[in-house]
VOLO-358672 format. One line per 2 residues: number of its first residue (from 1); their letters; for each residue x, y, z of N, C-alpha, C, O. Coordinates in Angstrom, 3 decimals, decimal comma. Layout:
REM VOLO-358672
NUM> A> X:Y:Z:X:Y:Z:X:Y:Z:X:Y:Z | ...
***
This chain:
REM VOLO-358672
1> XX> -5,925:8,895:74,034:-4,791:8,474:73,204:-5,174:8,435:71,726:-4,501:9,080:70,922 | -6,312:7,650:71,295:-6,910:7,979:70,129:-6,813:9,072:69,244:-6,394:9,143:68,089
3> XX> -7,529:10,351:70,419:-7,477:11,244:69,753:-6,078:12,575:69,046:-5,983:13,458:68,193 | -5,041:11,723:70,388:-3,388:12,384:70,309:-3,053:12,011:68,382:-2,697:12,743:67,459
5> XX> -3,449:10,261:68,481:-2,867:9,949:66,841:-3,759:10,544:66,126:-3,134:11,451:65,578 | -4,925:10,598:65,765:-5,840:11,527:65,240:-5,507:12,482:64,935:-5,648:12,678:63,728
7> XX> -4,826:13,754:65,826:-4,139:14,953:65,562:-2,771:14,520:65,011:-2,577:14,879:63,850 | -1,834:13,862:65,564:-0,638:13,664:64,731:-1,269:13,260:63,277:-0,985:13,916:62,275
9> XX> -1,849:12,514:63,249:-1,938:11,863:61,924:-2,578:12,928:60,733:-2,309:12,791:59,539 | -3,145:13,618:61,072:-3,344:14,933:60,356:-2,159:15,747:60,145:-1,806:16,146:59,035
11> XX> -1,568:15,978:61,210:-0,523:16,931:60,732:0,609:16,248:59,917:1,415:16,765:59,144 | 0,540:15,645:60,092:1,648:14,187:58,988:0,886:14,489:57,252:1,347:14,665:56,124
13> XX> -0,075:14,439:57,679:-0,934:14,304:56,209:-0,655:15,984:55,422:-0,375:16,196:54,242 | -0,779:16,644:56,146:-0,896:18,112:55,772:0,613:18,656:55,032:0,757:19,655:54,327
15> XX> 1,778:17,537:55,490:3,298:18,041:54,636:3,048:16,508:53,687:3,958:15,825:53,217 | 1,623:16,237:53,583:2,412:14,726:52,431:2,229:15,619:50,508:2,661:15,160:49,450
17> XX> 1,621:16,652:50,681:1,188:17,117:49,306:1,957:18,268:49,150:2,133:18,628:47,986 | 2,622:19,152:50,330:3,732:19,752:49,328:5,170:20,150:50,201:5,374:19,799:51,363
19> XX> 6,008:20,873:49,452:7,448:20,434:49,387:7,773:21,541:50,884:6,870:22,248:51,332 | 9,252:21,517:51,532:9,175:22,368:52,477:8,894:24,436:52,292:8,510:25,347:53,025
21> XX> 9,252:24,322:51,232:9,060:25,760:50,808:7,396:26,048:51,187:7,073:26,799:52,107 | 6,598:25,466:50,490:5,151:25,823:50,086:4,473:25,324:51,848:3,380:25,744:52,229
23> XX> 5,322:24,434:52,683:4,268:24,074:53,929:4,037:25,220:54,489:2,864:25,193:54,861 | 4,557:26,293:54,773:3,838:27,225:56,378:2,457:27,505:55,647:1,378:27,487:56,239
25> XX> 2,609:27,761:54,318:1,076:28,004:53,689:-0,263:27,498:53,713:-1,390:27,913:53,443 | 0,336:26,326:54,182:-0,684:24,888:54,226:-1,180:24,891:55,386:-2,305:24,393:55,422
27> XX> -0,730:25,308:56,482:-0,950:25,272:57,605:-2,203:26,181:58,476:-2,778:25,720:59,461 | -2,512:27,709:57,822:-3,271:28,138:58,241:-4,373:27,158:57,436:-5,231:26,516:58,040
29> XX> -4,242:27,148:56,232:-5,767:26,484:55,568:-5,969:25,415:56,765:-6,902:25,601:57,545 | -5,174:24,377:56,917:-5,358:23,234:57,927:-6,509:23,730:59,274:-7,701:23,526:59,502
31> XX> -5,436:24,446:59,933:-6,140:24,863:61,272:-7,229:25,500:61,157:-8,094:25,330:62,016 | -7,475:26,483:59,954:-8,818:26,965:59,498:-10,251:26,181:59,332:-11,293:26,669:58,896
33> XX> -10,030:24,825:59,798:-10,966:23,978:59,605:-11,810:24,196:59,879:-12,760:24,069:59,107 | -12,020:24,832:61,645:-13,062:25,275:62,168:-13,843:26,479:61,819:-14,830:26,822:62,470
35> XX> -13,342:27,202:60,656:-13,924:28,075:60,005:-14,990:28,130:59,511:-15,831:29,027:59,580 | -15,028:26,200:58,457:-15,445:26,109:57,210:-17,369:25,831:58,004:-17,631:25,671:59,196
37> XX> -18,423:25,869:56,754:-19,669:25,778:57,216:-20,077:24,309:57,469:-21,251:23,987:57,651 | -19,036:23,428:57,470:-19,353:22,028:57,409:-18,427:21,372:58,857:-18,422:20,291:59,447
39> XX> -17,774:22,541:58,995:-16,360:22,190:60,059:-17,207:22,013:61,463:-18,387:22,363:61,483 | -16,679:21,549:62,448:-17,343:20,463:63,627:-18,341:21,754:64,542:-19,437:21,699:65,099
41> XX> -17,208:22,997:64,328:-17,874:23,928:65,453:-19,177:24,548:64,956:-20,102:25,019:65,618 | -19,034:24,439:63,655:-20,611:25,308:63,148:-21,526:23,718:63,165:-22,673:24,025:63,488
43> XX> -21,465:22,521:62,992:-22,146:21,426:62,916:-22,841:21,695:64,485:-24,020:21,833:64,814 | -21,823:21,702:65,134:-22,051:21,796:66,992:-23,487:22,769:66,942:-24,684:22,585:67,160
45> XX> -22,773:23,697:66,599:-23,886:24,870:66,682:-25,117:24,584:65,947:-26,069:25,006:66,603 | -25,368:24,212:65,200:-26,829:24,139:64,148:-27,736:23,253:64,757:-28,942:23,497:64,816
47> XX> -27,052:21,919:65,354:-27,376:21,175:66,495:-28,028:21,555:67,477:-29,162:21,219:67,818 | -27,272:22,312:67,982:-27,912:23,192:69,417:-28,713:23,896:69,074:-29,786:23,703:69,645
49> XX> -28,705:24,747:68,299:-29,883:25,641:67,570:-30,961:25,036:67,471:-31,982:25,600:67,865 | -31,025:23,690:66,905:-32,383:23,040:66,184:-32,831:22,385:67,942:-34,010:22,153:68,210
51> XX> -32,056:22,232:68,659:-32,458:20,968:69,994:-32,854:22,551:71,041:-33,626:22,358:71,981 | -32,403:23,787:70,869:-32,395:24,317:72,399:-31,532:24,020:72,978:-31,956:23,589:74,050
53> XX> -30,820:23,989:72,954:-29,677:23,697:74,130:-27,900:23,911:74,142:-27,082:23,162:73,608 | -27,696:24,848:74,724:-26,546:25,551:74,032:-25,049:24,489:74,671:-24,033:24,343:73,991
55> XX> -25,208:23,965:75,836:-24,810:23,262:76,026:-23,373:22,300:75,433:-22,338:22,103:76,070 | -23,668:21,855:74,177:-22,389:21,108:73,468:-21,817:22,376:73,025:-20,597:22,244:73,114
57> XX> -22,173:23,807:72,490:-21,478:24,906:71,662:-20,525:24,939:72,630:-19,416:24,760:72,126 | -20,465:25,194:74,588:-19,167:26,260:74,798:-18,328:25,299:75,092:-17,329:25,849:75,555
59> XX> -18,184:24,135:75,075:-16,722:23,488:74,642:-15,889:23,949:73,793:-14,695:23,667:73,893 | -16,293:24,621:72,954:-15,634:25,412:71,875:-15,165:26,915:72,133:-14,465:27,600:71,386
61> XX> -15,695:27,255:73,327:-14,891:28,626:73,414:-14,407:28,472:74,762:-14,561:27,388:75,326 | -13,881:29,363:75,297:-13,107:29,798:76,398:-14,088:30,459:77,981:-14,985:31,290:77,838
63> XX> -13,687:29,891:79,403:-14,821:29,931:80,228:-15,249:31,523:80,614:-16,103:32,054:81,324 | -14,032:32,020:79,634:-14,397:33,863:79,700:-15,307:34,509:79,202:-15,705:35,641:79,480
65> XX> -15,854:33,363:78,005:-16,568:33,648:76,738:-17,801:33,325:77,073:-18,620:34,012:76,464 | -18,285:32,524:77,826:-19,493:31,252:77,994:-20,359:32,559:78,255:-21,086:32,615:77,263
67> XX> -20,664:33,656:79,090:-21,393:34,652:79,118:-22,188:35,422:77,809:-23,281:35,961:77,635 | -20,683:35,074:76,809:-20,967:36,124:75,878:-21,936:34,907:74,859:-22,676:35,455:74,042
69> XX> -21,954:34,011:74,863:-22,606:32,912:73,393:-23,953:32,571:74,561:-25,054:32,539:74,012 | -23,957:32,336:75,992:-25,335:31,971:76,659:-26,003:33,304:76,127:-27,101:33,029:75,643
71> XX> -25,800:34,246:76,075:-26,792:35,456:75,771:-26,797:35,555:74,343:-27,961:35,765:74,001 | -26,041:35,502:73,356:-26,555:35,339:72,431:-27,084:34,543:71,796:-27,851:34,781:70,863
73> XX> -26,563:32,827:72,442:-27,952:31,792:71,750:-28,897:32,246:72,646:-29,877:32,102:71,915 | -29,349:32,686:73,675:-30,861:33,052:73,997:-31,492:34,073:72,915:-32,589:33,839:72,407
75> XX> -31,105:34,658:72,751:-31,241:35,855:71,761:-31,826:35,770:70,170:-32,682:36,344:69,497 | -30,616:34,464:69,959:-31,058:34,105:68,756:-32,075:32,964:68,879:-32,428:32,633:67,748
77> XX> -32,561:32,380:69,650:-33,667:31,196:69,987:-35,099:32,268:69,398:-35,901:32,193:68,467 | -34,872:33,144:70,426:-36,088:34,281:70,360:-36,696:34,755:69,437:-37,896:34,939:69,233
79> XX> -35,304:35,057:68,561:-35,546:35,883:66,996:-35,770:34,575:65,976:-36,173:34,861:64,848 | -35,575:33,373:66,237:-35,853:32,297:65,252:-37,233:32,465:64,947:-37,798:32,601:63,862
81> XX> -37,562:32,439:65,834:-39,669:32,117:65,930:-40,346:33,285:65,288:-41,571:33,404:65,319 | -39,464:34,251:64,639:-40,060:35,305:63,800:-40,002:35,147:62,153:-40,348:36,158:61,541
83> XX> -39,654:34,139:61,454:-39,839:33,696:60,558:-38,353:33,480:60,231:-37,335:33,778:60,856 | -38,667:32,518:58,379:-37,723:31,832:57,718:-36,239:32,946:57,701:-35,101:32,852:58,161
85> XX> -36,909:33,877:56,992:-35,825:34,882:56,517:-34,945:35,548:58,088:-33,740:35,668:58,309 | -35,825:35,788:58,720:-35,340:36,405:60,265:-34,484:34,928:60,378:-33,275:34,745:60,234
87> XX> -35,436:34,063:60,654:-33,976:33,033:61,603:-32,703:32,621:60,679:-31,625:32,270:61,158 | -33,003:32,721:59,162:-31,519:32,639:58,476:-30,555:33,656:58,740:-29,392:33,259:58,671
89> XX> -30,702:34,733:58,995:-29,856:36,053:59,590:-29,301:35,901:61,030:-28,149:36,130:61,402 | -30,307:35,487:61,733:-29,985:35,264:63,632:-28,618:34,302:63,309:-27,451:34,601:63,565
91> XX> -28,993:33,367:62,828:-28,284:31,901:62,505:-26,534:32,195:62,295:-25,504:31,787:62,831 | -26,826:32,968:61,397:-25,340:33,155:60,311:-24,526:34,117:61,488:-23,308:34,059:61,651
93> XX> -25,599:35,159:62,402:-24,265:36,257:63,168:-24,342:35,397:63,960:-23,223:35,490:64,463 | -24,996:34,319:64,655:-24,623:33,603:65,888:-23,332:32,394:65,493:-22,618:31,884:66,356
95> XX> -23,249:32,130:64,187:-22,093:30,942:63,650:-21,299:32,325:63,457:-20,527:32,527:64,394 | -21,299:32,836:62,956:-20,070:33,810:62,726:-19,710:34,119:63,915:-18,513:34,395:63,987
97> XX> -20,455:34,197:65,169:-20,167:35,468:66,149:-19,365:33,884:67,017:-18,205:33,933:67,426 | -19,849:33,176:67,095:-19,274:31,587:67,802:-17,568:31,085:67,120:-16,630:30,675:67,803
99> XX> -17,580:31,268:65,717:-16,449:30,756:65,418:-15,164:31,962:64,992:-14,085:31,650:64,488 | -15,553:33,231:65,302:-14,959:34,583:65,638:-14,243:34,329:67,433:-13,076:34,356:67,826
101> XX> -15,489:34,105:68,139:-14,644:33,653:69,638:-14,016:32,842:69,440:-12,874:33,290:69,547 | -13,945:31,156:69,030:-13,722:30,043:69,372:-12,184:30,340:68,421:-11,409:29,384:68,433
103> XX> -11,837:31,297:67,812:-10,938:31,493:67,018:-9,855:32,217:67,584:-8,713:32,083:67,145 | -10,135:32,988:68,543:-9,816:34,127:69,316:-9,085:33,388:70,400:-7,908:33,545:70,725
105> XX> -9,835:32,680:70,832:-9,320:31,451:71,744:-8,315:30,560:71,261:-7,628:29,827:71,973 | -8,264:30,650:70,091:-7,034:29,960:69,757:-5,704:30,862:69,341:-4,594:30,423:69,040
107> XX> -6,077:32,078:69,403:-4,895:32,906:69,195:-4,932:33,146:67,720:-4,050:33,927:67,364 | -5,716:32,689:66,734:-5,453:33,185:65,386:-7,034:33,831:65,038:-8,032:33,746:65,754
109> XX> -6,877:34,650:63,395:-7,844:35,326:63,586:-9,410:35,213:62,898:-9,524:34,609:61,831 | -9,792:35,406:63,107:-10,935:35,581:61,740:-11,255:35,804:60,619:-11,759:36,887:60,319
111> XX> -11,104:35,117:59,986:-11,686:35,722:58,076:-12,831:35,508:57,964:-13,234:36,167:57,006 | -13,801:34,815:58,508:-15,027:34,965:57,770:-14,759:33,054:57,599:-13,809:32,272:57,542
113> XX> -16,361:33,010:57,569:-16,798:31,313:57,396:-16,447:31,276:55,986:-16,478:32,168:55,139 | -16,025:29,765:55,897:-15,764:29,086:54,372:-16,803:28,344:54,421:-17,466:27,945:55,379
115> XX> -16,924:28,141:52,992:-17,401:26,958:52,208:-17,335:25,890:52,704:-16,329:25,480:53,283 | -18,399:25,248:52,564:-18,283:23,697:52,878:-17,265:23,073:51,854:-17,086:23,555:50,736
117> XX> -16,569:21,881:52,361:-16,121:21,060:50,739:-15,033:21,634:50,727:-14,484:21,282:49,683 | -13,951:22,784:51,652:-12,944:22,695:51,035:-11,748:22,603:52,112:-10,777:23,359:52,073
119> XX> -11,948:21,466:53,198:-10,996:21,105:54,031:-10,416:20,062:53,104:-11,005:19,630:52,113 | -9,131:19,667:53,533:-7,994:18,583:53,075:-8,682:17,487:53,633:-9,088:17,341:54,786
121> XX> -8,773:16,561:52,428:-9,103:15,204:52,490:-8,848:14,136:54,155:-9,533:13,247:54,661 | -7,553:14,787:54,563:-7,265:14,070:55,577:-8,101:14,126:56,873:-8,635:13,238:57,538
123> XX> -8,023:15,730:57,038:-8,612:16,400:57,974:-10,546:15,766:57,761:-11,241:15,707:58,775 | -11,016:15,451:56,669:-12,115:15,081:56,501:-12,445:13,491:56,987:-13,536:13,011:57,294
125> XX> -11,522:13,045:56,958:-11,140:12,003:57,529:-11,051:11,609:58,796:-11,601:10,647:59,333 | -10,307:12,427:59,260:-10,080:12,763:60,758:-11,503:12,718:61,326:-11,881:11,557:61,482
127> XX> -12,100:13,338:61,561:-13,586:14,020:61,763:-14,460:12,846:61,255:-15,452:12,682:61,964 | -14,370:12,109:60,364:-14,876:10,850:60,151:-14,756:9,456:61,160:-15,608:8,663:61,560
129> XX> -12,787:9,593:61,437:-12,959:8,400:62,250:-12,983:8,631:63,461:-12,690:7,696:64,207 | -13,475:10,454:64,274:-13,475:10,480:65,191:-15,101:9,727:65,480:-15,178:9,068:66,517
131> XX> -16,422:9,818:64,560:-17,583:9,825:64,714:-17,166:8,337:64,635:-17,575:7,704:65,607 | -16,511:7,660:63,803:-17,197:6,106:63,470:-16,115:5,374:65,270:-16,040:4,236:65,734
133> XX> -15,714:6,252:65,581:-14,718:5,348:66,452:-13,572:4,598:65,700:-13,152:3,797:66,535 | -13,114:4,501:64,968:-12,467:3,775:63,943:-11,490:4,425:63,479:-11,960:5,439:62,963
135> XX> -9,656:4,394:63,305:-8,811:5,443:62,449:-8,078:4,565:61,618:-6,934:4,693:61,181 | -8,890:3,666:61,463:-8,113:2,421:60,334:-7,785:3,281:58,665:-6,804:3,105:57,942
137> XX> -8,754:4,040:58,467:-9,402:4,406:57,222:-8,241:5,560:56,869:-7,647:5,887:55,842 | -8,234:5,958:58,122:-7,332:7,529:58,146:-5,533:7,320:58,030:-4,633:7,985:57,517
139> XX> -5,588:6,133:58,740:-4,067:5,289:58,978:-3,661:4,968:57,513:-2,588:5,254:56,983 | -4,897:4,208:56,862:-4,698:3,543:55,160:-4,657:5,141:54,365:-4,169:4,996:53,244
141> XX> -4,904:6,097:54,549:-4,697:7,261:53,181:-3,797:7,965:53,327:-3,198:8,612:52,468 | -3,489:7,863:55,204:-1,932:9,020:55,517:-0,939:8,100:54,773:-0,235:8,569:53,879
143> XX> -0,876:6,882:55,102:0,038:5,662:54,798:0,276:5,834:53,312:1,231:6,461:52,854 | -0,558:5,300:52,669:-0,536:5,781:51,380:-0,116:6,659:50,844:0,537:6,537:49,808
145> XX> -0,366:7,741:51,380:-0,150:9,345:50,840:1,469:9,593:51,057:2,127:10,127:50,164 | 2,096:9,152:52,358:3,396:9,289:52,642:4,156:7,978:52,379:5,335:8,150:52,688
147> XX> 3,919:6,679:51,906:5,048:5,944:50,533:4,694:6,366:49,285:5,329:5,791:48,401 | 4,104:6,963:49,003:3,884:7,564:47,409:4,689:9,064:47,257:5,250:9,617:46,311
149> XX> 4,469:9,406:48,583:5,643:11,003:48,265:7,033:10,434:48,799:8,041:10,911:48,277 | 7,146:9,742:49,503:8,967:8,755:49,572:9,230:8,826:48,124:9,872:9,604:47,419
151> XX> 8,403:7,573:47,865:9,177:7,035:46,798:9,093:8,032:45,574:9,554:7,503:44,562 | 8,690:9,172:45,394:8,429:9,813:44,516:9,634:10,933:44,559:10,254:11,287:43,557
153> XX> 9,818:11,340:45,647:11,003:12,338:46,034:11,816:11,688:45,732:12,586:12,268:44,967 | 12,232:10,127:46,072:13,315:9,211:46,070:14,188:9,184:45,005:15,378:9,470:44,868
155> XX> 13,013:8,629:44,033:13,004:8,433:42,646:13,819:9,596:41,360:14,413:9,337:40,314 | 13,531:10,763:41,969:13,882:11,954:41,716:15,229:12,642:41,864:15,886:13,375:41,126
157> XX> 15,432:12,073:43,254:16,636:12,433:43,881:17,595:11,392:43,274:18,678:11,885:42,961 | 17,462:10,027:43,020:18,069:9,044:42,497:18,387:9,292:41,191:19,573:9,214:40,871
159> XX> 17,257:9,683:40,066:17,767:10,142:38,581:18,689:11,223:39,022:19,860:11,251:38,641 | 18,131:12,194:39,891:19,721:13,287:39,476:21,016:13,015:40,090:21,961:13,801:40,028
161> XX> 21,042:11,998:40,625:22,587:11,295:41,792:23,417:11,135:40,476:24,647:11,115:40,512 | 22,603:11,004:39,141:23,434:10,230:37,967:24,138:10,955:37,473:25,179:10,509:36,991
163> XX> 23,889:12,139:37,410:24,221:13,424:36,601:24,753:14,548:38,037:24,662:15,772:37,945 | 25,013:14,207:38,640:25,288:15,759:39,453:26,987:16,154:39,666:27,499:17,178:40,117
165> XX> 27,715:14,671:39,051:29,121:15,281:38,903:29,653:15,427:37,563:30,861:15,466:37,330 | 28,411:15,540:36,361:28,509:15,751:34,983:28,781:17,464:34,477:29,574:17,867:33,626
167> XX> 27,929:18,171:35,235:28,168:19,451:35,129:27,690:20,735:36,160:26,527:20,339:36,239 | 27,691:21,372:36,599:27,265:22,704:37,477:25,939:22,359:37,586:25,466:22,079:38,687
169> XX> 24,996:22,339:36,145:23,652:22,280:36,400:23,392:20,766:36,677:22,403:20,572:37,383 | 23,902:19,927:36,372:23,235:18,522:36,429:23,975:18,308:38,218:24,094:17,136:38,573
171> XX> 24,400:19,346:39,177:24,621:19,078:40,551:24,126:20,067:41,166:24,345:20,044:42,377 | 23,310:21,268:40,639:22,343:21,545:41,298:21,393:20,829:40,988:20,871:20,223:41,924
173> XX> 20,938:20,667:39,892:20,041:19,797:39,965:19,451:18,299:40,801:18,319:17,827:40,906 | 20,684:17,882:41,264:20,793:16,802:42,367:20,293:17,317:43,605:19,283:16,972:44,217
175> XX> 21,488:18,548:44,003:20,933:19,086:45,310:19,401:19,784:45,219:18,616:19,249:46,003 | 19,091:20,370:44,787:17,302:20,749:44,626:17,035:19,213:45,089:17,395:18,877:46,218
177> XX> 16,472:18,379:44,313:16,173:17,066:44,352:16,475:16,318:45,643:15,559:15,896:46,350 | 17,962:16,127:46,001:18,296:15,763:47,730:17,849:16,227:48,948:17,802:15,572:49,989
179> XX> 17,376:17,885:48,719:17,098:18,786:49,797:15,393:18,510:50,042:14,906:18,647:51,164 | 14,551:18,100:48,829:13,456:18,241:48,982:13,428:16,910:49,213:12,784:16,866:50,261
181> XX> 13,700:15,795:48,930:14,039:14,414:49,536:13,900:14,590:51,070:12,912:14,641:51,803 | 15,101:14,657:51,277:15,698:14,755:52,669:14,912:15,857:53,708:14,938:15,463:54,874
183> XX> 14,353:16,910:53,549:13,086:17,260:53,858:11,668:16,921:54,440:11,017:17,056:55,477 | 11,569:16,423:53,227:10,598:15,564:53,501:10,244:14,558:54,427:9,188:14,504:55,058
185> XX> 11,499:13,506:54,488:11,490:12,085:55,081:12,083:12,705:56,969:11,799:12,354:58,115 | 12,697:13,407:56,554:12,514:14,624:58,054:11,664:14,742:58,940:11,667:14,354:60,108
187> XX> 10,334:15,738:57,878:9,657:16,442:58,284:8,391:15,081:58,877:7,729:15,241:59,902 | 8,291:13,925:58,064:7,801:12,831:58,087:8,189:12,270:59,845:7,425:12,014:60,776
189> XX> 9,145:12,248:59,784:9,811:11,684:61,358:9,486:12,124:62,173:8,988:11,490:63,104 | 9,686:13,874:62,161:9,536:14,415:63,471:8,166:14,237:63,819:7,845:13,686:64,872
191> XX> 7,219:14,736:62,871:6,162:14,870:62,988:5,088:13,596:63,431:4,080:13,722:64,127 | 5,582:12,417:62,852:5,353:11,062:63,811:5,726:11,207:65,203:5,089:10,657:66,101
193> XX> 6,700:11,903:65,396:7,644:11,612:66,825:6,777:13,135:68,326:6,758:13,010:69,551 | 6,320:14,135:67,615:6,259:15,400:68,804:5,013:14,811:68,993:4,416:14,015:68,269
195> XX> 4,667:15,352:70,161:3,620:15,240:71,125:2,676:16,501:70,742:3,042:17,664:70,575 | 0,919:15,784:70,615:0,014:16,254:70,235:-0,197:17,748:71,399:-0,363:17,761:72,619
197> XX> -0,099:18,933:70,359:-0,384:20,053:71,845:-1,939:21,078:71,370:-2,269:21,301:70,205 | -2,603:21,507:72,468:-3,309:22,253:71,479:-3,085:23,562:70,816:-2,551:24,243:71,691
199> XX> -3,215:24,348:69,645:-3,030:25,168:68,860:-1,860:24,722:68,392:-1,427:25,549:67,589 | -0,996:23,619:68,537:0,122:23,231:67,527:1,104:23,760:68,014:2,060:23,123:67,572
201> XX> 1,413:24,438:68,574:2,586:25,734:68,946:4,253:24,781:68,410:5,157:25,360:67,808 | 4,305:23,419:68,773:5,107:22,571:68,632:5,703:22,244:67,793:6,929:22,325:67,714
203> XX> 4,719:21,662:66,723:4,858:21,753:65,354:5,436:22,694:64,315:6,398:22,536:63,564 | 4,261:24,133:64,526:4,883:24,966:63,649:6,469:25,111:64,133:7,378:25,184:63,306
205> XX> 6,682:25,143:65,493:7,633:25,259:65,815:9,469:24,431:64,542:10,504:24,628:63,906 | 8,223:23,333:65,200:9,525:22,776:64,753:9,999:22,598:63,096:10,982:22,031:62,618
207> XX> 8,997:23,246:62,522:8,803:23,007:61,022:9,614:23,746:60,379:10,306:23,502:59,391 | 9,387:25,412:61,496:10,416:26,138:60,851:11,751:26,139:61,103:12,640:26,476:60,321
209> XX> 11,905:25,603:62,645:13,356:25,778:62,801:13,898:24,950:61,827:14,531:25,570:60,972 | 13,842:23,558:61,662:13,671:22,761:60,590:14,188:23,523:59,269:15,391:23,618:59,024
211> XX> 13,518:23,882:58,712:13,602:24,832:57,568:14,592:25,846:57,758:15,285:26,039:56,758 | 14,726:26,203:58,267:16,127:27,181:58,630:17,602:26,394:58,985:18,628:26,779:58,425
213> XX> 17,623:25,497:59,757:18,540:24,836:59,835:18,994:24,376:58,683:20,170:24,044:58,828 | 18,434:24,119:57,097:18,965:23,493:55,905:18,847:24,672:54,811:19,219:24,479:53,654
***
């Protein structure tokens, strides 16, 4: 159950920084997490690498796959013990070649490992209070993050309520302002409300119909 709010609570976090236009964009970066060189599945792996034991890696891929990463962490164990420069090379095609499957398995595709340092604050979070046991921390910045974009949309939508039967532009100007309001505090609801699935299918789902419906 923990981990169901954990995932909701991320995806809540991921529409608190921008408006409905700009979210589907946001979304691959999100799920791309497992890409990055700091993200859980390459941590998994460096782990196993340094202990021998491949063991925690194929949770991360698919039981079709487990053939294909047991032979290549043997492979790369082998080629470690041939020096610094050799095992930095083994290393990088065995994280690349691990989060290429584990990606595949999720139905989306590969670009190539990121940078450490550039997942969304929340998501860093996430991954924090999964280790400490704890989602107090994660609860206090989503929380935060979503009454500060309320009241900020609110606020917005309220100055132009003043002006939108003054002239053509001062009532588009309202509606821009109402739509991204009302959007928002929407997208806020549902997304508290659907049930955690894996690869999201649900969500995006509903984000766009969402978006099309207004």
């Amino acid at each position: 159950m923990k981990r169901i709010w954990v995932v909701l609570l991320v995806l809540i976090a991921a529409m608190m920084f921008v408006d409905s236009d700009s979210a589907p964009l946001l979304f691959p970066f999100v799920l791309a997490h497992c890409d990055t060189l700091d993200g859980p599945v390459v941590k998994t792996a460096k782990e196993a690498l340094i202990k021998g034991d491949v063991t925690p890696v194929l949770k991360w891929v698919k039981k079709e796959n487990e053939s294909e990463i047991k032979d290549l962490f043997r492979r790369t164990l082998s080629v470690r013990a041939k020096g610094k420069d050799v095992q930095e090379l083994a290393d990088l095609y065995f994280l690349e070649t691990l989060v290429r499957v584990h990606r595949a398995g999720e139905g989306e595709p590969y670009t190539g490992l990121k940078p450490a340092g550039v997942v969304e604050p929340a998501v860093v979070e996430a991954d924090k209070a999964l280790e400490s046991g704890s989602v107090e921390m994660l609860v206090k910045l989503i929380t935060e993050a979503a009454s500060q974009g309320i009241r900020e949309r609110f606020e917005r939508a309220k100055d132009a309520q003043r002006h939108a039967n003054h002239s053509v532009e001062g009532g588009r100007a309202f509606v821009e302002a109402y739509v991204q309001f009302t959007h928002y505090v929407e997208r806020l609801h549902l997304d508290s409300k659907v049930q955690a699935e894996h690869h999201h299918p649900a969500t995006k789902s509903t984000m766009t119909d969402e978006h099309h419906r207004h």
